[in-house]
C-alpha positions as CSV (number, residue, x, y, z in Angstrom):
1,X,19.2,18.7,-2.0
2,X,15.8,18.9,0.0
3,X,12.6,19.0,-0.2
4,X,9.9,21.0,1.6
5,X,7.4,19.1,3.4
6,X,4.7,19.2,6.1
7,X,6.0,17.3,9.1
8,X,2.2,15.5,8.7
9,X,3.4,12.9,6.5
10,X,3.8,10.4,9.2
11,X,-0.2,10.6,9.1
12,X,-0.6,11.4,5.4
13,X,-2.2,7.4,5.2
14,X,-4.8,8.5,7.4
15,X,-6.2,11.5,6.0
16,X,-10.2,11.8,5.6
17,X,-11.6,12.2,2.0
18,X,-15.1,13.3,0.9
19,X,-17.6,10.4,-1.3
20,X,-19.1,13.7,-3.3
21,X,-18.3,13.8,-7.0
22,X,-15.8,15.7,-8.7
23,X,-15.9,18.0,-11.9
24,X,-12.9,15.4,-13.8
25,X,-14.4,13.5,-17.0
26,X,-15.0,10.2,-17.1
27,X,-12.2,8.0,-18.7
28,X,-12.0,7.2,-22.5
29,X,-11.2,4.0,-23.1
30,X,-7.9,3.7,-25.1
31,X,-8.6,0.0,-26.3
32,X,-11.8,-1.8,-26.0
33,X,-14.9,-0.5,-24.4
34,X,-15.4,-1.7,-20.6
35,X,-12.6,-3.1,-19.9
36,X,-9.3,-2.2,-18.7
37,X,-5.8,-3.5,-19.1
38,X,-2.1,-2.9,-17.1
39,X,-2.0,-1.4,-13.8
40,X,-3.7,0.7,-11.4
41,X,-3.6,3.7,-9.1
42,X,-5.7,3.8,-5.9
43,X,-5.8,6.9,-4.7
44,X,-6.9,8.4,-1.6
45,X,-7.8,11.9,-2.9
46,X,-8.6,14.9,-0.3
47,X,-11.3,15.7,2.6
48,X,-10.1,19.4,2.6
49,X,-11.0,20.1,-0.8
50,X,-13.8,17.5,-1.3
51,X,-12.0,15.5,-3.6
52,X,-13.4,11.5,-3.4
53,X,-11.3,8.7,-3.8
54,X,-11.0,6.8,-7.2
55,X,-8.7,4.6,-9.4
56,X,-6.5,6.0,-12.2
57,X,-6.0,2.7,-15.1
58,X,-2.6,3.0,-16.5
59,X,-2.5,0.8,-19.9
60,X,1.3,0.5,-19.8
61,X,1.4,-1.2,-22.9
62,X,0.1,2.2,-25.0
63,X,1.2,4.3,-22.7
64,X,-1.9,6.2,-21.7
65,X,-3.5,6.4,-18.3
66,X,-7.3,6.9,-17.6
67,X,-8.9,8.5,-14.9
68,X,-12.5,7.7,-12.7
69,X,-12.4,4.2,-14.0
70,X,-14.0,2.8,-10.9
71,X,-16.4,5.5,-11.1
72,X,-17.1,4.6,-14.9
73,X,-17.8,1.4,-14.3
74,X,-20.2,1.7,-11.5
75,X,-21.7,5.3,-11.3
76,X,-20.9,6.5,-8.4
77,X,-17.8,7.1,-6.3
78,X,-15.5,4.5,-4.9
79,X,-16.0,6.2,-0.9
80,X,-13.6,7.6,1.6
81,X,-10.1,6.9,1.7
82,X,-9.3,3.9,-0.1
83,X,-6.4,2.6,1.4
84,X,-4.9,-0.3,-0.8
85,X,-6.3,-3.3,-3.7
86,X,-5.0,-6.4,-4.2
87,X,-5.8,-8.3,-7.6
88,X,-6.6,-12.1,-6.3
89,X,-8.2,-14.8,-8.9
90,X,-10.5,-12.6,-11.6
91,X,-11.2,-10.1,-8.8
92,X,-9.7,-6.7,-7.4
93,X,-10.1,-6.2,-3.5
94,X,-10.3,-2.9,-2.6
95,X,-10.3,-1.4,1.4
96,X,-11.9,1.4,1.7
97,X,-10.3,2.8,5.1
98,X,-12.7,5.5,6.1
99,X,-16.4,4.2,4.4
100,X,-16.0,0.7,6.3
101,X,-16.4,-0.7,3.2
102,X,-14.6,-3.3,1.4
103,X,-15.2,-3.3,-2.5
104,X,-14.8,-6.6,-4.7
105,X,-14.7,-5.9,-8.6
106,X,-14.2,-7.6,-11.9
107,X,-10.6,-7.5,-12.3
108,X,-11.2,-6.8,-16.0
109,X,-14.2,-4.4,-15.9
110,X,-14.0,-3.0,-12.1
111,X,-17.8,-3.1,-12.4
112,X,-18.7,-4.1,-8.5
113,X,-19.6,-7.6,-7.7
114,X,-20.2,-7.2,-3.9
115,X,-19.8,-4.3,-1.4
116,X,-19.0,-5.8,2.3
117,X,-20.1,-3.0,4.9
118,X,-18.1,-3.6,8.0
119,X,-20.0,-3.3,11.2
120,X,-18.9,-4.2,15.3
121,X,-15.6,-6.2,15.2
122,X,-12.9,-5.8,12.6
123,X,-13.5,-2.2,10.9
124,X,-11.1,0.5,8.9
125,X,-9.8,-2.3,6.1
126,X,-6.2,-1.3,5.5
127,X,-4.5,-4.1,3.6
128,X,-4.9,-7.5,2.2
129,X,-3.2,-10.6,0.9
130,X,-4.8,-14.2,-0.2
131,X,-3.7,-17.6,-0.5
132,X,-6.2,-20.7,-1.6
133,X,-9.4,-19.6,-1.4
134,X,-8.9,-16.7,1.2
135,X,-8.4,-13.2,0.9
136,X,-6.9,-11.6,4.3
137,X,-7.6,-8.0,5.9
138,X,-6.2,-6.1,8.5
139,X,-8.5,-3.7,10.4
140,X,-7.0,-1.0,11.9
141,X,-9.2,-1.5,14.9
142,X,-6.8,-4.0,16.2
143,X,-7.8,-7.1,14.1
144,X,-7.8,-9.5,11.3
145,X,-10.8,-10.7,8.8
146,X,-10.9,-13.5,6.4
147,X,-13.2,-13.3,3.5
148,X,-13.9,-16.6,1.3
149,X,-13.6,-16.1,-2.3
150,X,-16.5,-18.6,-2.9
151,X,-18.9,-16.8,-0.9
152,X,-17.5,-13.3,-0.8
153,X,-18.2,-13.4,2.9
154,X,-16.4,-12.7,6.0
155,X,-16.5,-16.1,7.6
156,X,-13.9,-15.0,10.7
157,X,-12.1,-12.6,12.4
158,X,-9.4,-12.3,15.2
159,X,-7.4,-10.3,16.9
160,X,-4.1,-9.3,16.9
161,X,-2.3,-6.3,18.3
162,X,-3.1,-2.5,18.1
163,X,-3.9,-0.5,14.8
164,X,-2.5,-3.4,12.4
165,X,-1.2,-1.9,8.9
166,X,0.5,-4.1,6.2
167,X,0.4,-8.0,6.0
168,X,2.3,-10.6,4.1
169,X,2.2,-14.2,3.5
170,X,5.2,-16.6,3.4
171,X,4.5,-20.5,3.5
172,X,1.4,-21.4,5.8
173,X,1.3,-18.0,7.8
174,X,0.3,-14.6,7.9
175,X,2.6,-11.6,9.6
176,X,1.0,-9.0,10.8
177,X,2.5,-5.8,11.5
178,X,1.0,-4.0,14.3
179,X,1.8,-0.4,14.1
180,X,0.2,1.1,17.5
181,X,-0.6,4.0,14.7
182,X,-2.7,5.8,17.2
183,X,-0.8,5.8,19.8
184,X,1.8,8.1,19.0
185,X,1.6,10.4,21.9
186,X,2.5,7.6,23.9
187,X,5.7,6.5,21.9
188,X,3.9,3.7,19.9
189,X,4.2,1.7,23.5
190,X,2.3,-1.4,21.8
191,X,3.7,-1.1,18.6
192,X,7.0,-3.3,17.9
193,X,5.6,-6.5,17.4
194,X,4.4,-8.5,14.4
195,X,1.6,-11.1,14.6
196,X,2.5,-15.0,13.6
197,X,-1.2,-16.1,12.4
198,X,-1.2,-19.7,11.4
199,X,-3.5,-20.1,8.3
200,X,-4.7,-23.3,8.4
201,X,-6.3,-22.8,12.1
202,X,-6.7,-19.3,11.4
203,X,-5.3,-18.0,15.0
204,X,-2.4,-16.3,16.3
205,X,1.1,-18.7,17.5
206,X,3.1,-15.4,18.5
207,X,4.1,-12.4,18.5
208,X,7.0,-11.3,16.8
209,X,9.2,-8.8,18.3
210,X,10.6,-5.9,16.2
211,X,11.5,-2.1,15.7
212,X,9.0,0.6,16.8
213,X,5.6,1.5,14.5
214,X,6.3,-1.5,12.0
215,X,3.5,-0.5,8.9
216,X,5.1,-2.2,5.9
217,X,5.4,-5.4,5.2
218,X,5.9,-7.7,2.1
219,X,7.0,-11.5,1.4
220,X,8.3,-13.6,-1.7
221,X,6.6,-16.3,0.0
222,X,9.2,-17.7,2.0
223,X,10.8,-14.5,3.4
224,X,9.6,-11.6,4.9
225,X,11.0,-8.2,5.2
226,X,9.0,-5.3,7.6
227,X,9.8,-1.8,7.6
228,X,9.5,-0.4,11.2
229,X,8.5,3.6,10.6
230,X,10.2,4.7,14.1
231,X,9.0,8.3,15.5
232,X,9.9,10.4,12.6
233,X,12.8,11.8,14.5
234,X,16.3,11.3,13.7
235,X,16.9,9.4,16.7
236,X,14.6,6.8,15.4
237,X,14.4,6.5,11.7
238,X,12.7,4.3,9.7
239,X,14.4,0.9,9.5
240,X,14.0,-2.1,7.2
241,X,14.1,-5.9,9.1
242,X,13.8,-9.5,7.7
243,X,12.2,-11.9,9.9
244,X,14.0,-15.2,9.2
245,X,11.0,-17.2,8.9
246,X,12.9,-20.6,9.9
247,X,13.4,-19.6,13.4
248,X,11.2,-16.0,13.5
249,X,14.6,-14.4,14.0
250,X,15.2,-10.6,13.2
251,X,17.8,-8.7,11.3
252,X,17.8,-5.2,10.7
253,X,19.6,-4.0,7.8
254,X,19.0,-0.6,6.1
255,X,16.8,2.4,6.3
256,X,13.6,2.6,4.1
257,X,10.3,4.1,4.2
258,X,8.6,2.1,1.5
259,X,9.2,-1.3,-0.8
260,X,7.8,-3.4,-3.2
261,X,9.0,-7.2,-3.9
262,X,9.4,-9.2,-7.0
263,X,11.0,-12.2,-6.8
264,X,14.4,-12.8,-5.0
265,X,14.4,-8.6,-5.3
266,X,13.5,-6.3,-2.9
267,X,13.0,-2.8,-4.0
268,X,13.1,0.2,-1.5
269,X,12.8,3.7,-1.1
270,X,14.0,6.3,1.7
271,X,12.6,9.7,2.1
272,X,12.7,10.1,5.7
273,X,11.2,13.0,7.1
274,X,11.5,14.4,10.7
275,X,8.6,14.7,12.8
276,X,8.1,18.8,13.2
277,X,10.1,19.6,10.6
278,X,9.1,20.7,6.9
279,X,12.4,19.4,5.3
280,X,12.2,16.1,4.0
281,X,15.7,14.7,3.2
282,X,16.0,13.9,-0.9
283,X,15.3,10.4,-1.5
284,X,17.4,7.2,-2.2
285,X,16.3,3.8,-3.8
286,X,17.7,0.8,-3.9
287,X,17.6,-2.4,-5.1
288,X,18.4,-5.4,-1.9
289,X,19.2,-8.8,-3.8
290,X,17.7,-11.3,-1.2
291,X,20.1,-14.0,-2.5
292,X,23.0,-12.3,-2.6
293,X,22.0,-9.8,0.3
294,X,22.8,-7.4,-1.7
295,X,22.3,-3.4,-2.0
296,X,22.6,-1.8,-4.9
297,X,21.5,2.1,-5.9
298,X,19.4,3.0,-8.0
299,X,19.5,6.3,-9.8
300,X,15.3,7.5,-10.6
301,X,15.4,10.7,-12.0
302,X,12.0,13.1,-12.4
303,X,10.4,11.8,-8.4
304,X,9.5,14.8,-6.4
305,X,8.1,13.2,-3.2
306,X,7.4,9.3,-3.7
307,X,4.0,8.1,-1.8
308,X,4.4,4.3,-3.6
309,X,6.5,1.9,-5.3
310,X,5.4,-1.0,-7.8
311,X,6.8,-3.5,-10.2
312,X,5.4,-4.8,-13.1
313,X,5.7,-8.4,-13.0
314,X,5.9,-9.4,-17.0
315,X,8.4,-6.7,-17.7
316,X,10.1,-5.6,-14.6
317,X,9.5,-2.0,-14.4
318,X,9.6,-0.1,-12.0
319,X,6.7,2.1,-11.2
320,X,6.5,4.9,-8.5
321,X,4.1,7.0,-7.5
322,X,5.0,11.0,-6.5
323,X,3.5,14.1,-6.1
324,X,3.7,15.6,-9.1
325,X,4.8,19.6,-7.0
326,X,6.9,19.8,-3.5
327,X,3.8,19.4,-0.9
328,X,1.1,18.8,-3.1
329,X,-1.5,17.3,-0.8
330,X,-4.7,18.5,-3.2
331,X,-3.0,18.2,-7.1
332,X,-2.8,15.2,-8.7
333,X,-0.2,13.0,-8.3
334,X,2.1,11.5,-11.3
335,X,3.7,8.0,-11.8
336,X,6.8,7.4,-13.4
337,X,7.6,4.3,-15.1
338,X,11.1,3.0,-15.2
339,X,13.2,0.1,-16.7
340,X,14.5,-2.9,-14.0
341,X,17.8,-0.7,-14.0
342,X,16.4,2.4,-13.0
343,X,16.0,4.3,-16.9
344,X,13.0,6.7,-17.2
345,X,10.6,5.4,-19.6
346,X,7.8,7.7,-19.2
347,X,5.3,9.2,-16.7
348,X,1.5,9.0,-16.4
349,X,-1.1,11.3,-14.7
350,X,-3.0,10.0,-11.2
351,X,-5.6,10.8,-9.0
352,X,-4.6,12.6,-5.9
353,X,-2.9,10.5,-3.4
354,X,-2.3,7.8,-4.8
355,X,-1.2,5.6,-2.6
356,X,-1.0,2.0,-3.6
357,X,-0.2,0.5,-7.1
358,X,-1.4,-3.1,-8.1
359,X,-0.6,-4.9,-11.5
């Protein structure tokens, strides 16, 4: 079984979007006014169309999901491509890719505490993760920022290798996964390495080498597994790697094009699709025990072309984001919820492209 898809998904991260409003409703609050409760959506909605990007709320617990809640909460639109969030202390983080802009809400309202326009060094925000009192963003311009959560400042920046994407944390470093994005033409010629930053002096030890365009990157805070995007050809597919973080070894071990971790559980999806092509192969998930080493299948019924996976951490479900028709760049996408064992619970409207899923 496949699906048909426009070889542009390699670059499908790094499409434009518009900051003009749309003609949706605001959200109706299912619980108490002003506040919000479960998970969220980021989504990087559409330049073609003029579509802006937002935040869908997905109250899990009453099983209703609510659209615009940034814009809600603050009267205006989010900006241009919002590209992940990470929920760190009693504030969300939110990287606005294309608007330079990094946004810091209420984790409970969204209502905006402090907007960080980024100027000179260290631009495009991509993704984040914190530890003590730091919060840590890659900039697709070929560097690294720190912001302190006490100040809500960026108080340093460094660099590290070309067009950096996804970062993780284990013990008393940061890895960096430098994708050489925009240098496809070119065969991604700077782009198998991962940057070793060490925390407490806040400067890069090494570089790690790895496969070719590594983007993805997560951690249970002791290991950390990168997935290595390849060319989008068949000859080089999308492969998943550990780095052993004892020795900054690397083992590849399966292919995947996105994952989420919880725990001692890696989960992972495969949808590879070839570059030129507009057949995308059906996709396959999987859960990869990190104890045990592993692999087992999952069966997810009612996903038409996964964009991102989540899990809840309380309850274990698994959440994944899809478009909700076969190439559906400029509907609105859907998320399914599922059980730890892969059982369809239900699924939830989104905002287009959405792209990233925090709890």
């Amino acid at each position: 079984m496949k699906f048909r898809k426009i070889f542009a998904i390699a670059l499908c991260a790094l499409a434009l979007t518009a900051c003009s409003d749309d003609d949706d409703k605001d959200i109706t609050f299912g619980r108490t006014e002003g506040e919000y409760y479960g998970g969220f959506t980021i989504n990087q909605g559409n330049q073609g169309n003029n579509i802006p990007g937002s935040i869908t709320n997905i109250d899990y617990e009453i099983g209703e999901a609510y659209q615009n809640a940034f814009r809600t909460a603050n009267k205006r639109v989010l900006g241009d491509t919002p590209q992940s969030a990470l929920i760190f202390g009693d504030k969300m983080y939110i990287a606005v890719y294309m608007s330079n802009t990094i946004e810091i809400v209420n984790k409970t309202t969204l209502k905006s505490e402090k907007t960080i326009t980024l100027t000179g060094t260290g631009t495009q925000p991509r993704y984040m993760a914190g530890k003590g009192n730091y919060v840590y963003v890659s900039m697709f311009d070929g560097y690294v920022s720190r912001i302190d959560t006490r100040t809500l400042e960026i108080d340093k920046t460094i660099k590290v290798g070309p067009n950096p994407d996804e970062i993780a944390i284990a013990g008393d470093y940061l890895y960096v996964t430098n994708s050489d994005g925009m240098n496809y033409l070119n065969g991604y010629a700077d782009g198998f390495s991962v940057s070793k930053i060490n925390l407490s002096t806040f400067t890069e030890e090494k570089k790690i080498t790895v496969g070719m365009n590594p983007t993805k990157a997560v951690s249970n805070g002791s290991d950390v597994f990168v997935i290595c995007m390849g060319d989008y050809s068949a000859q080089n597919p999308a492969t998943l790697m550990r780095i052993n973080t004892a020795d900054d070894s690397v083992e590849s071990l399966f292919g995947a094009t996105l994952m989420t971790i919880s725990g001692n559980n890696l989960y992972t999806v495969n949808a590879p699709a070839t570059w030129g092509s507009l057949e995308l192969t059906a996709p396959t998930y999987s859960v990869y025990s990190i104890t045990s080493k592993k692999k087992t299948d999952l069966k997810l019924e009612n996903i038409i072309q996964p964009i991102a996976i989540g899990v809840e951490p309380k309850s274990g479900h698994i959440f994944i984001s899809s478009y909700s028709v076969e190439n559906g760049w400029s509907d609105p996408c859907m998320v399914n919820e599922y059980t730890a064992s892969g059982s369809f619970l239900k699924s939830y409207n989104a905002g287009i492209g959405a792209s990233c899923l925090v709890f």
